[in-house]
MARRO-737838 format. One record per residue: z, y, x of N, C-alpha, C in turn. Coordinates in steps of 0.1 Angstrom, whole numbers, plus 5000, padded with zeros to 4 digits. Example, Ala and Ser with C-alpha at 12.3 -4.5 7.8 and 13.67 -1.06 7.14 Angstrom:
2
507849435132507849555123507849675132507149785128507149895137507950005129
! end
This chain:
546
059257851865059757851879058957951887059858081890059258181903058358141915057058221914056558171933055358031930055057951917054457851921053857811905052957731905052257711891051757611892051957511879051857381880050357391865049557321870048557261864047957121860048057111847047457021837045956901844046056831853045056791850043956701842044756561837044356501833045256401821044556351808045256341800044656231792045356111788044755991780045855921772045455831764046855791758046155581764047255531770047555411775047955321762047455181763048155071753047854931766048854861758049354711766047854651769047554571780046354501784046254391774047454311771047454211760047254301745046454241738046154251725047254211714047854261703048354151697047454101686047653991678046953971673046953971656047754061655048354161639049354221642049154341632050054451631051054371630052554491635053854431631054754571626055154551617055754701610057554631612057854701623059554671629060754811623061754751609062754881611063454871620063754991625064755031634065955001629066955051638068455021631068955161622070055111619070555281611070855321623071155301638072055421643070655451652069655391658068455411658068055581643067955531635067555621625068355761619069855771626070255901631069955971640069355911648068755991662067356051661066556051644065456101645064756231649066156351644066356441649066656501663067456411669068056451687066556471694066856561703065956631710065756461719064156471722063556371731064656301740064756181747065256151758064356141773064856231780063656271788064656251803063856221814064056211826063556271834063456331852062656311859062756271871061956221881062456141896061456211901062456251912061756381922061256231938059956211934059756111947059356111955059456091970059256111985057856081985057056141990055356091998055055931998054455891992054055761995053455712009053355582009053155572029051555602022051055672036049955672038048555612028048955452032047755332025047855372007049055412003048855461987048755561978048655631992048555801987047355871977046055761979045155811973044455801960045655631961045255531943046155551938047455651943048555611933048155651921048055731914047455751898047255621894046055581900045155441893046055361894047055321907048055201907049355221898049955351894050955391888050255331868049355411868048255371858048455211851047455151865047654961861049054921858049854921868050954911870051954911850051255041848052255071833051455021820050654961824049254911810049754761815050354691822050854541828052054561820052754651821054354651816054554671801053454751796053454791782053254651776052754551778052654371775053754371770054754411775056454341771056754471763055854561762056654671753055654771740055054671733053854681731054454861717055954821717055954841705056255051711056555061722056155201731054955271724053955161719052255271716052155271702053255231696053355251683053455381672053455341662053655491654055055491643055755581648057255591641056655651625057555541617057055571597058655591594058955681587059855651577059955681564060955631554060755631544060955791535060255861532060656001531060455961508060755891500060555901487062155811486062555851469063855811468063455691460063955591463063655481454065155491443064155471433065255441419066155351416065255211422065555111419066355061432066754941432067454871442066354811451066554861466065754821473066654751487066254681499066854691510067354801518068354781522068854941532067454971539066654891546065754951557064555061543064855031531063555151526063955221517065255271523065655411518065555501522065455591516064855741520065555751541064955781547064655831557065555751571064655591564064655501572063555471581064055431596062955431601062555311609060755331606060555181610059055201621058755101633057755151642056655051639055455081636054154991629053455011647053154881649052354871665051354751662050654731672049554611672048454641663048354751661046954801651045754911661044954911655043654941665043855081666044755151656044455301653045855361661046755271663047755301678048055421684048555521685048255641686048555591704049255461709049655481726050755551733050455511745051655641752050655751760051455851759049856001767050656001783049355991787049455971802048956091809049756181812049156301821049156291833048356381841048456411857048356541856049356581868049356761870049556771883049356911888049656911900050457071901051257101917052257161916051757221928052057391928051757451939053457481944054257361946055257371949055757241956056857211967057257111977058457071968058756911974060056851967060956981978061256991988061957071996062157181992061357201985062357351971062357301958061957191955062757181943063757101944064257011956065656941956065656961972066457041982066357041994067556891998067056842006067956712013069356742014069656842021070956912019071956962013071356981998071957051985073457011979073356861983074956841979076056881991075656892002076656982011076357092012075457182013075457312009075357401995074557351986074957401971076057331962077057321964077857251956077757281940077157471938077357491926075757531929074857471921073157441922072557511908072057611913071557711901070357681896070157581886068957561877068457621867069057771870068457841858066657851860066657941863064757921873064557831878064857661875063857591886064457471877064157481861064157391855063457231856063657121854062657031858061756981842062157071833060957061823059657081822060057181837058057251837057457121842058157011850057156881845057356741839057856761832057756711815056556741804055656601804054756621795055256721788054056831781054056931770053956831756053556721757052856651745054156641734053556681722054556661714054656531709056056481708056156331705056256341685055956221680056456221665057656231660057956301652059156321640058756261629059056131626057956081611058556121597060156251600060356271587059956421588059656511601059156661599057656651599056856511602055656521604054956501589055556421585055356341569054956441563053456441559052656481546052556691550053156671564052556841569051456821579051656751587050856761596049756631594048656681596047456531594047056501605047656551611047356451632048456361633049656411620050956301626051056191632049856101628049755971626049355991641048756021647048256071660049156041675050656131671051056151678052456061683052256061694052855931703054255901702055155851705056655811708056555831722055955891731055955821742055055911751055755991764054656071769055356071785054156041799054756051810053956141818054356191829053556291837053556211845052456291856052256231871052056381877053556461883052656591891052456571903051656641915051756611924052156761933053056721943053556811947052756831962052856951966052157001982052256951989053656861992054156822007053756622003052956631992052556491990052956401981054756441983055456401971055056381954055956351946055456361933056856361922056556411915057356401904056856321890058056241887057756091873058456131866057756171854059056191844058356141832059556101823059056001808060256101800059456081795060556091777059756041762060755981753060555901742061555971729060755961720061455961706062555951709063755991704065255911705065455761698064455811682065055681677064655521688063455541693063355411704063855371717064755511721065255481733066755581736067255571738068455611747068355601762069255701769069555651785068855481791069855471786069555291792068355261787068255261774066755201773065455191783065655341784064455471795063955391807065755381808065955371826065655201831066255121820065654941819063854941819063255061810061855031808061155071823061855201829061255281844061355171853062255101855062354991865061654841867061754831849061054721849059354751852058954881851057854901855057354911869058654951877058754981887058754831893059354691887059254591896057754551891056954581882055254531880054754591891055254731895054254841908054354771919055954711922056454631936055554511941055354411924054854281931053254311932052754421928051454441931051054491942051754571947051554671962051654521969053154431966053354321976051854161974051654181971050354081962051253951959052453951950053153851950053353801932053553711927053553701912054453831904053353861894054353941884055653911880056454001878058453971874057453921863058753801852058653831838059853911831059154001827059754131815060354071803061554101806061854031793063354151783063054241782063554351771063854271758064554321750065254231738064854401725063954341720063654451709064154381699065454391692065854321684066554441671066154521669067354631660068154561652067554451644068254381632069554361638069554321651070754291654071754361654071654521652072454581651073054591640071954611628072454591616072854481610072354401616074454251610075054271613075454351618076954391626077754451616076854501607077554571591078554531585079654561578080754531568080454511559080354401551080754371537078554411533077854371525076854431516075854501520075054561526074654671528073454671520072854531513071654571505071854591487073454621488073554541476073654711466073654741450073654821447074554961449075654941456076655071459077554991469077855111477079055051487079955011486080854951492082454921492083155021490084055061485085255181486085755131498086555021501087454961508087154991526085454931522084754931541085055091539084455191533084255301537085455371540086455321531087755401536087955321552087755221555087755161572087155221581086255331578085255351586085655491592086655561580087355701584088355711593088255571598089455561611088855611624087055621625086755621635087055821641086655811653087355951655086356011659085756021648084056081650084056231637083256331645082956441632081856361618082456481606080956441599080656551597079656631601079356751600077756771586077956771578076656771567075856901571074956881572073456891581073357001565072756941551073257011544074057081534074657091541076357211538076557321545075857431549076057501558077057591557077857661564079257741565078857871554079257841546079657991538079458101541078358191535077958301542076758311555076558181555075558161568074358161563073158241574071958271567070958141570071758061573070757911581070457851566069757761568068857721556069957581556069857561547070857391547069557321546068357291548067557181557067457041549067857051534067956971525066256921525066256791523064656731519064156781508062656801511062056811496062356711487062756591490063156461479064356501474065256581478066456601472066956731467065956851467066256971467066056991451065856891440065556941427066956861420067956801425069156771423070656831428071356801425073156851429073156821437073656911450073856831467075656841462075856731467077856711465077856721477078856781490078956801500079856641502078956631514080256481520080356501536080556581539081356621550081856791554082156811564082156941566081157041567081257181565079957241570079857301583078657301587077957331600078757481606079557471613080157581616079257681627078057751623077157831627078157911636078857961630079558111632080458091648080357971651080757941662079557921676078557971672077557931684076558061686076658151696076058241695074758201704073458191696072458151696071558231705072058361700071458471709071758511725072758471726073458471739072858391754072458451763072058371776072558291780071858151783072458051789071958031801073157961810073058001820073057781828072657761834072257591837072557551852073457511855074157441871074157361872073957321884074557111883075357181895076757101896077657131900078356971905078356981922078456831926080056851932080756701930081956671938081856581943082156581955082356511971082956351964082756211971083156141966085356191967085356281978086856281981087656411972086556461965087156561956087456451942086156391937086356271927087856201930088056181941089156101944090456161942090156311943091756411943091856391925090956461917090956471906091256321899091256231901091356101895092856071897093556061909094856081916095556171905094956291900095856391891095856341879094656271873094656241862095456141856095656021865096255911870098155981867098256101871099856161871100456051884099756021893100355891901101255751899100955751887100955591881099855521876100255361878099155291876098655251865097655291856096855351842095455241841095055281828093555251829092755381827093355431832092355611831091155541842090055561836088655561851088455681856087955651870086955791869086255921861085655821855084755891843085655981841087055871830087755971819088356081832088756081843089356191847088056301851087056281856085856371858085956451843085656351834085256441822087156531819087656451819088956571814088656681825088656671838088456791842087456921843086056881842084856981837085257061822085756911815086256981796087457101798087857061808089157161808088757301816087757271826087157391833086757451823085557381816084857501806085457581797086557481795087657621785088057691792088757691800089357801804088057901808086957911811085757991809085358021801085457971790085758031774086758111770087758101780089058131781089758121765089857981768090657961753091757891755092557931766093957951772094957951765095058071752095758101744095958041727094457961728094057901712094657821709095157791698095957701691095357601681094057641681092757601677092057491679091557381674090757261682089657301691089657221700088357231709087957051708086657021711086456911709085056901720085356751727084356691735083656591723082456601722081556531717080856451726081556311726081256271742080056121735079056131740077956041734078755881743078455791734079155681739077955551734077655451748076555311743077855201741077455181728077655091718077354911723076454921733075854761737077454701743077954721747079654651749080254571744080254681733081154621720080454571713079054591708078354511702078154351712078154371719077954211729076654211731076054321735074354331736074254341748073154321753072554301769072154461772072054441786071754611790070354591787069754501785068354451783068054511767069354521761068154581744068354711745066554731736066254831731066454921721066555061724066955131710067955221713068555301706069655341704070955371700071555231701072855201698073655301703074155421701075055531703075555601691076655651694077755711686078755831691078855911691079256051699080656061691081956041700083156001700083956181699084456221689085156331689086456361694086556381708087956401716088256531711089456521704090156671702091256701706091556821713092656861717092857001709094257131714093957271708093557301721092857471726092257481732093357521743094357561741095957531749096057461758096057351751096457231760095057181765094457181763092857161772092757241785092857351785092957451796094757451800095757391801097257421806096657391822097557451828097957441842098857431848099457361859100957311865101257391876102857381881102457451895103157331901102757291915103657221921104657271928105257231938106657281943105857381958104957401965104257501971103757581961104357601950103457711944101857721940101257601938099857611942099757591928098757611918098257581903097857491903097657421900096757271897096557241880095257141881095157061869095957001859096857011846097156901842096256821834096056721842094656651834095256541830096456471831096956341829096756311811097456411810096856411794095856441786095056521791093856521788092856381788093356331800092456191805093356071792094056101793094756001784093856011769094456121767093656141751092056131750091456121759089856051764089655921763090255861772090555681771090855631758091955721752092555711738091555671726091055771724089655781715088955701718088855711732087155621734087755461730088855451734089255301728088955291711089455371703089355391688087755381686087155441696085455431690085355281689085555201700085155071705086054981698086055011683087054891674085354791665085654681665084554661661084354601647085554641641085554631626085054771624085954881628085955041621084555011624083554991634081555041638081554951629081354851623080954741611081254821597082454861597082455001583081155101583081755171594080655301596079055251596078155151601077255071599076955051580078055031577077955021561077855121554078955241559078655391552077355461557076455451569075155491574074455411563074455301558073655231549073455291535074155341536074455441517075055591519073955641529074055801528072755811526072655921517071355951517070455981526070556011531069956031543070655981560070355931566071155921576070755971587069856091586070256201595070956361590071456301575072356441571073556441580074456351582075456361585075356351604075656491613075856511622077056491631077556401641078756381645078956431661078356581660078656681670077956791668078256881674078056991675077957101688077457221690077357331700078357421697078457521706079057671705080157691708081157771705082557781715083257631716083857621704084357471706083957361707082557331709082057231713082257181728081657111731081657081746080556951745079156911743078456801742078356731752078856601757078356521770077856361766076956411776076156271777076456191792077156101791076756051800076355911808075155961817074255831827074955781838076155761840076855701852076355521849075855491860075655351862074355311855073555411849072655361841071455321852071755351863070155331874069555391877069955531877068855601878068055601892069255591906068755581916068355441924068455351908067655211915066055171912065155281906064255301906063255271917062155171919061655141928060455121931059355201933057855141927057455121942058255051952057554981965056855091968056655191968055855301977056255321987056955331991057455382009057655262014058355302026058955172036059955082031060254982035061854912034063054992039062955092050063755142054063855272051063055362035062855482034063155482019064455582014064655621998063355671996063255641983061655701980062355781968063555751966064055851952064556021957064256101957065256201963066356241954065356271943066756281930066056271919067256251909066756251895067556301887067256331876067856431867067656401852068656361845068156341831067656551825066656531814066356701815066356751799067456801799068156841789067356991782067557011771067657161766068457271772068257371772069257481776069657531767071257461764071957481753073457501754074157561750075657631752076257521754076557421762077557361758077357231762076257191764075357051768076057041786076056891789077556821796076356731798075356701815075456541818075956531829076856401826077156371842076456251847076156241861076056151866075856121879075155971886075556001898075256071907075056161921074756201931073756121934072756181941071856121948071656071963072355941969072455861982071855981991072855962003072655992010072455962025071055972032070655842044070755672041070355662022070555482021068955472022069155332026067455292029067355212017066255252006065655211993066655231987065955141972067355191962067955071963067554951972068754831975070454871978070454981989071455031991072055111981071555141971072255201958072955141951072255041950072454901934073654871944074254791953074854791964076354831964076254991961077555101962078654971951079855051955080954931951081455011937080955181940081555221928080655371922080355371909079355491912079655591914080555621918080955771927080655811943080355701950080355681960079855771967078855801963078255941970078456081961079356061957079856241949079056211935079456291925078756321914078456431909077256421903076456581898076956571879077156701878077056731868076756841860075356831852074556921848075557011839075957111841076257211831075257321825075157281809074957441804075657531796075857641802076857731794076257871794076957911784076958101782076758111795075758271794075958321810077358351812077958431803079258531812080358421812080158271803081558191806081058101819079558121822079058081835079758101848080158211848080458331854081258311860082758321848083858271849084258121857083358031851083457881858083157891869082357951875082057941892082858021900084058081894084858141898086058081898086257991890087657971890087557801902089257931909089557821918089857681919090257651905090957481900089457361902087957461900087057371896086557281907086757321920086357211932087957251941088057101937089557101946089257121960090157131966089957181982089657021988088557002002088056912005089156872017089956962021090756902036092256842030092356742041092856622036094456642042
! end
């Protein structure tokens, strides 16, 4: 970031004040153990000056505060193992090759790394109060919120395995503390994927945040109570999963879901990328079981260009109205938001004319349909493949003034559509079964980057702006904004909500009747020159007069 420099001060790794009293070696789930690979889950919360009386111990109080909460989450300071050898024989699904499991309650603990930094820069230029009425289209190329995002590298326990001899070292788990000029501060966490998703993150920030509340208030500790259960995900399995070979039957069930398989190693014909095969399997016949990695579609070398781009809660409301075709649907929000950004970015791609698939890789939490509490841990997720041709993703209507408009009716439809087919809970009980008997279960990829991609994640409702560590007044947001903080990658999609405007605390958040209420942001990264194109085209912010 131009104009300002942020420095490193201080650095330790934290564990729970409670002791346990023996190691506990916990596997994860399988869809936990696809996620070994996905870049970190990372956040940040851009926060207002604390009152006066806490401005000087926050460190130490933010500190105590997270060594209170780690009690309920001992398994945060842990060390991620997985199984990287091929067993011959018949073993359980959890100790096949590149299953993963988190060993905690031991003395040698690697913790979570606790930094402090500080910032020769103000929240007032890195989120001005104004930005959702004056920058509608908000240029984060230069003023990324990574630069405060611990540097610490977190564990890979199948890239770390038998290269690196610090592996054992290195944490699941790393938070910053910067401090900004105007007093303010910036909080940002990120975790391994396999241990956390969105929700997870955002359940663990808060519950932390009510340990900081009842201490500033000198009032009894909340009891924390998070559900670390993975097993439970894996009963949810079809038919066997420890037993010597799969079902034919479940597996053929499981190809109903409307998900890619893209084999990690099978790379596209002609492509100079390495197929990324394990050393445990590189002295055998790889049989392809899925598609190959369509490289030739993602130009790597190309500038990317990063916006968060906000709609008024009354623009949300035009776009939803179109999506809707003005009948009464179960299209939501969401699905009409997302049909319309998916359809912007094509036509920025300008794939107007393609006859071609284009596909949303829309990440989807699984706790629903599983019947799990917002309370568990882990990462129950599955990235839903919406396919349209690139045609009809990008078409446009005219109405009877001549004006072009959206057709998003079908787009939104065929969103809802799929996402229903994800959420069958026989087909996830198949697929659960076929993840049990892949060799690996981070070969097979169910998304992808580059022209036809479109990757979205999204945090609508997850909390971000109910975040509360009692620092300010009763009558003062202490959140200004927050931002999940992505890679800068072609194609990468988060949506979520806007950040309140004039609400007092995050009471008045939790509160809103719907999460649009105050407009919604949505992080785009794209090509620079299809950048270009999108901030140009007239369809992308409907007109605000009524």
């Amino acid at each position: 970031m131009a104009g300002h420099a942020t420095t490193r001060l201080t650095c330790e790794r934290l564990y729970p004040n409670a002791k346990l009293s023996s190691e506990r070696i916990v596997p994860l789930s399988l869809l936990d153990a696809t996620t070994v690979d996905y870049s970190a889950t990372c956040a940040a919360w851009l926060c207002e000056p604390p009152a006066r009386e806490h401005r000087l111990e926050l460190v130490d109080h933010l500190r105590q505060s997270l060594t209170i909460a780690l009690d309920a989450y001992p398994q945060w300071c842990g060390q991620l193992l997985a199984v990287t050898t091929v067993n011959k024989r018949t073993v359980p699904h959890t100790q096949r090759f590149g299953r993963v499991s988190i060993c905690y309650g031991h003395r040698g603990d690697p913790g979570v790394e606790f930094v402090t930094a500080q910032a020769t820069v103000s929240l007032d230029q890195l989120h001005p109060v104004s930005r959702t009425v004056t920058q509608p289209f908000w240029d984060r190329t230069a003023t990324h919120l990574s630069e405060f995002v611990p540097s610490t590298r977190l564990t890979n326990p199948l890239c770390d395995a038998g290269v690196c001899a610090e592996s054992a070292h290195l944490p699941a788990m790393a938070i910053q503390i910067t401090h900004l000029t105007c007093g303010g501060f910036v909080l940002s966490v990120k975790f391994a994927h396999p241990l956390a998703d969105a929700q997870t993150m955002v359940h663990f920030v808060k519950d932390w945040a009510s340990i900081s509340r009842a201490i500033l208030r000198k009032s009894h500790l909340p009891v924390l109570a998070p559900v670390f259960r993975p097993d439970q995900v894996d009963a949810l399995a079809a038919g066997d999963i420890d037993a010597d070979a799969p079902d034919e039957r479940v597996l053929r069930q499981a190809e109903k879901l409307p998900i890619h398989r893209y084999d990690w190693w099978n790379p596209e014909p002609g492509s100079s990328r390495s197929s990324d095969v394990p050393e445990a399997f590189r002295h055998g016949e790889i049989v392809p079981v899925g598609n190959h990695i369509p490289w030739s579609e993602w130009d790597l070398k190309a500038p990317v260009s990063y916006f968060v781009l906000h709609l008024t809660r009354h623009q949300v409301d035009v776009i939803y109205e179109q999506a809707r075709g003005g009948a009464v649907s179960r299209i939501s929000r969401h699905d009409a938001i997302l049909a319309h950004i998916w359809s912007s970015i094509n036509r920025a791609r300008q794939m107007q004319d393609d006859n071609g698939p284009v596909h949303c890789d829309l990440s989807c939490g699984l706790r629903p349909v599983f019947h799990l509490s917002e309370a568990f841990l882990g990462s129950p997720i599955l990235m839903a493949n919406i396919e349209l041709t690139g045609k009809v993703v990008t078409a446009t209507s005219f109405a009877e003034d001549g004006r072009e408009s959206l057709s998003l009716s079908h787009i939104a439809q065929r969103i809802r559509e799929t996402v229903a087919r994800l959420n069958d809970p026989a087909s996830l009980g198949a697929y659960l079964h076929r993840i049990a008997y892949e060799k690996s279960p981070q070969r097979i990829w169910t998304g992808f980057l580059g022209q036809r991609h479109t990757m979205v994640t999204t945090w609508a409702r997850a909390g971000l702006y109910e975040v509360d560590f009692g620092l300010g007044s009763d009558t003062e947001r202490t959140i200004r904004y927050a931002d999940g903080v992505l890679e800068n990658l072609d194609g990468l999609v988060l949506i979520k909500e806007a950040p309140p405007a004039g609400v007092a605390g995050a009471e008045g958040y939790s509160s809103l009747t719907d999460w649009t209420d105050y407009g919604v942001d949505i992080s785009v990264h794209l090509r620079a020159e299809d950048m270009e194109r999108l901030l140009r085209d007239p369809l992308l912010l409907p007109e605000e007069s009524r």
